[in-house]
C-alpha positions as CSV (number, residue, x, y, z in Angstrom):
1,X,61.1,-50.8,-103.2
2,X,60.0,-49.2,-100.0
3,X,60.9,-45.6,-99.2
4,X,63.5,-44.3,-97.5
5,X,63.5,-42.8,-93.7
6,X,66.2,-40.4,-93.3
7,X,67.5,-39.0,-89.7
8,X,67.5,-35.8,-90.1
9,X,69.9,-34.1,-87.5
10,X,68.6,-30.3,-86.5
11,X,70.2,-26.9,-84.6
12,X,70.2,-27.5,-81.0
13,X,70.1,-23.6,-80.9
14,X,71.4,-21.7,-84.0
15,X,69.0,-22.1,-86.8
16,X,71.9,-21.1,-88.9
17,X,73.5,-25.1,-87.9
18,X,71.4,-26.5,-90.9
19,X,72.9,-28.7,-93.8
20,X,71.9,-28.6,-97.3
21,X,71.3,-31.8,-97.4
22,X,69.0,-31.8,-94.4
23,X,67.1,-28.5,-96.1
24,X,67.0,-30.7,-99.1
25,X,65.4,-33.7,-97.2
26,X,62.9,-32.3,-95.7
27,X,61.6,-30.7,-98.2
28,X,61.7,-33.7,-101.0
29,X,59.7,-36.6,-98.3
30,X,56.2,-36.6,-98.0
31,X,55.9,-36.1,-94.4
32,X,58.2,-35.3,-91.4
33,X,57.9,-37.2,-87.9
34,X,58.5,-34.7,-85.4
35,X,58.8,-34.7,-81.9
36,X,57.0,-31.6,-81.4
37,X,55.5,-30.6,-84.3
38,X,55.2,-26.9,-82.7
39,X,58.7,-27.0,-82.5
40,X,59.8,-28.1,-86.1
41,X,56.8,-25.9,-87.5
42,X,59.2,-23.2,-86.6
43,X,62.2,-24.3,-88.6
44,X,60.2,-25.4,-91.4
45,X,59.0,-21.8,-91.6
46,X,62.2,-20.0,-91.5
47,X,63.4,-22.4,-94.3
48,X,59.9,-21.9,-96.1
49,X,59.9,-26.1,-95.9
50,X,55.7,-26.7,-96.5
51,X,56.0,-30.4,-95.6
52,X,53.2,-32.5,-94.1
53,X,54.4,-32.7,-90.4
54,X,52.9,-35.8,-88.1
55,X,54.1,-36.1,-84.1
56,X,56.0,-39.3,-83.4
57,X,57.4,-39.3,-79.4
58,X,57.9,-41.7,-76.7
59,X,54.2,-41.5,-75.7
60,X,52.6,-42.5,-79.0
61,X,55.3,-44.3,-80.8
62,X,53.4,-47.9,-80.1
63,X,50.3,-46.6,-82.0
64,X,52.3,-44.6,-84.7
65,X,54.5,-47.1,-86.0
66,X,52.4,-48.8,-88.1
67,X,51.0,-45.9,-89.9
68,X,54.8,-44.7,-90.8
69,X,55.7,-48.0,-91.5
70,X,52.6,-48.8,-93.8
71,X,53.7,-45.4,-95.7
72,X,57.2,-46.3,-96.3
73,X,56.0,-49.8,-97.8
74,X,53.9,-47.4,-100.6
75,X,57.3,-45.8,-101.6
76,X,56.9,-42.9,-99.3
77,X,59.8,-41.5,-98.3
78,X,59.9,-39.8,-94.9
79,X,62.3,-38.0,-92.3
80,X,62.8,-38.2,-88.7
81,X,64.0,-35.0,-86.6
82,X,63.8,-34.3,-82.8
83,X,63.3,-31.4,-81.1
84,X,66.9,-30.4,-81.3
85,X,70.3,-32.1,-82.6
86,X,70.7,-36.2,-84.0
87,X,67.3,-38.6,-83.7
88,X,67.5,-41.3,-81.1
89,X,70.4,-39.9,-78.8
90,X,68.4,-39.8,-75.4
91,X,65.2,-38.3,-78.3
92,X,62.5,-40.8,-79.7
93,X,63.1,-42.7,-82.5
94,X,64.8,-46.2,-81.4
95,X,61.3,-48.1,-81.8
96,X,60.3,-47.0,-85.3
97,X,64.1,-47.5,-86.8
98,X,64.3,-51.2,-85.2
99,X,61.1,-51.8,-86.8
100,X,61.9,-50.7,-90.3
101,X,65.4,-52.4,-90.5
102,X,63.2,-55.0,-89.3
103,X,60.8,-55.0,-92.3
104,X,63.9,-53.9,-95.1
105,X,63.1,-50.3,-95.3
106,X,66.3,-48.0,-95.9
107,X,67.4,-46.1,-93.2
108,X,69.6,-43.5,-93.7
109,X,71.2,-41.0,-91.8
110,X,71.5,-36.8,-92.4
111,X,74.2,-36.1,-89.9
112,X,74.7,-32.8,-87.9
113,X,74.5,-30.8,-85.2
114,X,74.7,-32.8,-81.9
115,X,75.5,-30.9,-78.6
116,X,77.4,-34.5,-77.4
117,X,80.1,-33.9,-79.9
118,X,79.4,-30.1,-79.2
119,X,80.3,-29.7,-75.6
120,X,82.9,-32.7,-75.6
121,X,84.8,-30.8,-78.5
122,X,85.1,-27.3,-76.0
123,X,85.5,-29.0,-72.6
124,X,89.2,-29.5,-72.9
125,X,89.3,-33.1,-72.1
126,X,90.1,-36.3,-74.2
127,X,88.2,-36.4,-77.2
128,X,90.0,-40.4,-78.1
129,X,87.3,-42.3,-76.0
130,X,83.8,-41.3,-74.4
131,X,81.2,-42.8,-72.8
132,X,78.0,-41.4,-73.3
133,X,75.1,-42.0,-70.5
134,X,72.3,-39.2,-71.6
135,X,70.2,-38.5,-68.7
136,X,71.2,-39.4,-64.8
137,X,68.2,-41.5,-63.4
138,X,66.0,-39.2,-61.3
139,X,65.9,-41.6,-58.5
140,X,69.0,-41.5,-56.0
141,X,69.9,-45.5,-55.7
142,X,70.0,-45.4,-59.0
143,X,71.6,-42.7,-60.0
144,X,74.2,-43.7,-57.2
145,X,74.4,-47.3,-58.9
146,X,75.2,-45.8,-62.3
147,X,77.9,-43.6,-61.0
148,X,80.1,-46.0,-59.6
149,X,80.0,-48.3,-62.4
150,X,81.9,-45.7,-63.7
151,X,84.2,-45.2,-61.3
152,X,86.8,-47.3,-63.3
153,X,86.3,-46.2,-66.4
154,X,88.9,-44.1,-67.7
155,X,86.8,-42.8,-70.9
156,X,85.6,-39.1,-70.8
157,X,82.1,-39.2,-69.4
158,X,79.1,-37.2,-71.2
159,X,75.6,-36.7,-69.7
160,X,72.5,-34.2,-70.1
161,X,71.2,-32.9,-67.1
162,X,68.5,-30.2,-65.9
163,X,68.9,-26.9,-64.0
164,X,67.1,-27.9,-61.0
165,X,69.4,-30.8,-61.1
166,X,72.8,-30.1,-61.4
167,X,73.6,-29.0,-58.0
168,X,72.6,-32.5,-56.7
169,X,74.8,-33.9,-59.7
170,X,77.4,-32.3,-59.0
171,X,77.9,-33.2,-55.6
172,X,77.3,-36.8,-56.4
173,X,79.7,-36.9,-59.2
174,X,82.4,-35.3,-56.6
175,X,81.6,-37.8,-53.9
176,X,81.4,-40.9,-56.0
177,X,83.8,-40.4,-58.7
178,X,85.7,-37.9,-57.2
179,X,87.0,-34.6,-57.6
180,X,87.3,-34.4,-61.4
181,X,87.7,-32.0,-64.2
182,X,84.2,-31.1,-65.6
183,X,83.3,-28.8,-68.3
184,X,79.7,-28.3,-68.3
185,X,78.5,-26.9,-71.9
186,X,74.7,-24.5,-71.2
187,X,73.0,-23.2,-73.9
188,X,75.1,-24.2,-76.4
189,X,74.9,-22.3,-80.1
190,X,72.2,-20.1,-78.5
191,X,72.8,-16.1,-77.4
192,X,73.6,-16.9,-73.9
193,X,76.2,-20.2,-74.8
194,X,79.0,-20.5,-71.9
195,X,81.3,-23.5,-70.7
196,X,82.2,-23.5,-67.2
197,X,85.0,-25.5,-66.7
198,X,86.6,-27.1,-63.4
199,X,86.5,-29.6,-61.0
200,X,83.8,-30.7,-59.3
201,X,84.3,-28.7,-56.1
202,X,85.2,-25.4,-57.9
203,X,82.3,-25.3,-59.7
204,X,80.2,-26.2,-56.4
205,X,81.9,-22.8,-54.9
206,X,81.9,-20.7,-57.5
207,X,78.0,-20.9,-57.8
208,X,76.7,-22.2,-54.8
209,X,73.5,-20.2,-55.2
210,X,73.3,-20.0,-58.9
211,X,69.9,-20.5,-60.7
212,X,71.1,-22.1,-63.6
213,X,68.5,-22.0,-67.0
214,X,68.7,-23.8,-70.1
215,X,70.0,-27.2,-71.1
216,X,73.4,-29.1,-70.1
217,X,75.7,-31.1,-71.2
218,X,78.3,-32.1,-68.7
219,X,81.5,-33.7,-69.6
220,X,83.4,-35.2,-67.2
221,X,87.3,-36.3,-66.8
222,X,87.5,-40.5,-66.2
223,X,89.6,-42.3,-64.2
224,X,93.2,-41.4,-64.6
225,X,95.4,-44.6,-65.8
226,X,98.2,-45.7,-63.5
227,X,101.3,-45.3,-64.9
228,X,104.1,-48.5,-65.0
229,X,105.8,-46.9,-62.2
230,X,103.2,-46.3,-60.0
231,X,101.4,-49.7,-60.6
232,X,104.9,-51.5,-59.7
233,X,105.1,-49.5,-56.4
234,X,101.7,-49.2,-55.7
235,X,101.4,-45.2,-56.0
236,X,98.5,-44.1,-56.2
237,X,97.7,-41.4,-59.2
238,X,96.2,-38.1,-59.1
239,X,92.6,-37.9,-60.2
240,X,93.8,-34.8,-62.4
């Protein structure tokens, strides 16, 4: 039998957001594939986990695959983290678990903190159905594109976005899908955590200069369903 490659989920903040299990994990495998191993150095030391620690991102993954995969084939059992939260959600990891379901190694997941379900559970907005797009594209046709194939959706939206970014963001989510509640989640589980919540435009005026730091999570009110009523007369409904 192969070994096993667990996806181990990490604090996107706290350090104190840390499973057993995941302690546990990382300290039984043989090695850990990081995305920065500087990064999970640090957590490893405040747990005193010792380790072998290997880098595995976007930019080597092609190269690396092999060598993880020929390691779980001798019984090896490794984990998987990110820089922060659950592997493969908008963080590498995609192309080496593909590859070892692929070739019959287990893959098994060590589930925790994620700063989707983080921010969407605080925003004050339906939590039934989401639809989760990670990072707007950087380009502004494409970013425009992506937007309105939203437009009709009436799922809660979720997206990351930068500080140097979500000014522009903002304005295009208020002229393309409208004026809608927004809750954007900064810093979360870290010292300086807030949620500012409000549409689109109140946001824009209540920090029209702000220098926003530190990564977002924006969650965003979808399209409000017609009621019977208002789709017999042709009303239409209030975005909010």
């Amino acid at each position: 039998m192969p070994g096993t490659l667990y996806l181990v989920s990490t604090p996107i903040g706290n350090l104190e957001d840390f499973t057993f299990r995941a302690h546990r994990i990382l300290q039984e495998v043989s090695v850990i594939a990081a995305e920065d191993t500087r990064h999970t150095q640090k957590l490893c030391r405040h747990y005193k986990i010792h380790t072998r620690l290997t880098s595995y991102h976007d930019f080597n993954k092609e190269e690396k695959t092999p060598v993880l995969l020929e390691l779980l084939k001798e019984e090896k059992s490794m984990a998987l983290v990110s820089d922060a939260g659950t592997p493969l959600i908008s963080d590498p990891g995609y192309y080496l678990v593909t590859r070892a379901i692929a070739v019959d190694v287990p893959v098994v997941p060590i589930p925790g903190p994620s700063s989707v379900i983080a921010a969407l559970s605080v925003a004050g907005l339906p939590t039934d159905a989401f639809t989760f797009i990670g990072f707007l594209p950087k380009k502004t046709a494409a970013r425009t594109r992506l937007l309105q194939s939203l437009q009709e959706d009436s799922k809660t939206i979720i997206l990351f976005e930068t500080p140097h970014r979500i000014q522009a963001t903002l304005l295009a989510i208020k002229e393309i899908l409208g004026d809608r509640r927004i809750a954007i989640g900064r810093e979360l589980t870290k010292t300086h955590e807030e949620v500012i919540r409000g549409t689109a435009r109140e946001i824009l005026l209540s920090h029209p200069s702000r220098v926003f730091k530190g990564e977002m999570t924006l969650v965003i009110q979808g399209k409000a369903k017609r009621t019977k009523k208002e789709t017999k007369t042709g009303i239409q409904s209030s975005p909010f």
